[in-house]
N, C-alpha and C positions, 0 to 999 in steps of 0.2 A: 194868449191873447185871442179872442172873439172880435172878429172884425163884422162891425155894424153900420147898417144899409143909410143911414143916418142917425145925426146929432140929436133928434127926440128918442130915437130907439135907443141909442145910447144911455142916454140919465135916465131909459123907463130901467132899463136893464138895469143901470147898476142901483137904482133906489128896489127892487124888488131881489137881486140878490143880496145887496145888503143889507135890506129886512129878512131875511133867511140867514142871515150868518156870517154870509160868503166876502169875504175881502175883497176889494175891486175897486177901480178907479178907471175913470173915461181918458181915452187920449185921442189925438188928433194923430192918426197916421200917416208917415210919409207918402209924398205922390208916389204913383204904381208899388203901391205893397201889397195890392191884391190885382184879381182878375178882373172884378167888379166895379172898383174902382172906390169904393168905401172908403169914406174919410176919417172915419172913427173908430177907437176899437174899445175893448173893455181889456185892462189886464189884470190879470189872476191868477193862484197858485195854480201849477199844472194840475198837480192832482185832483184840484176839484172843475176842472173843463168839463170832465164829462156832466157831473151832477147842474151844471151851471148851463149846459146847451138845453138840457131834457127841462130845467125849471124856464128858461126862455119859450121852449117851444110849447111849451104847457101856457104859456099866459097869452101864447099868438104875439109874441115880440120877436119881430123878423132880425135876422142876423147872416152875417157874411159867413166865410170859412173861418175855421180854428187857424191860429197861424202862430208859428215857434218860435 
């Protein structure tokens, strides 16, 4: 799960990885399940985290920590 800085960042994230392939759905995350305090996250198969932060940061769509 990709926790994201907000609810737009969210749906840009998951309409651009899921035009790329990548499986993925937006959820609302529990209070304090980050540092940051992100109320959003994207989750997704583990194996493709890595390839899904590097196509985020490629587009400039800000995102929280990876979280397990």
């Amino acid at each position: 799960m990709i926790a994201m800085s907000s609810l737009t960042y969210a749906l840009r994230g998951e309409e651009l990885l899921k035009g790329g392939g990548i499986v993925v759905r937006v959820i609302k995350l529990p209070q304090g399940s980050t540092k940051k305090g992100c109320a959003y996250g994207l989750v997704l198969p583990c194996a493709l985290a890595s390839e899904a932060l590097t196509r985020l940061e490629r587009a400039g769509i800000r995102h929280g920590d990876l979280l397990r």
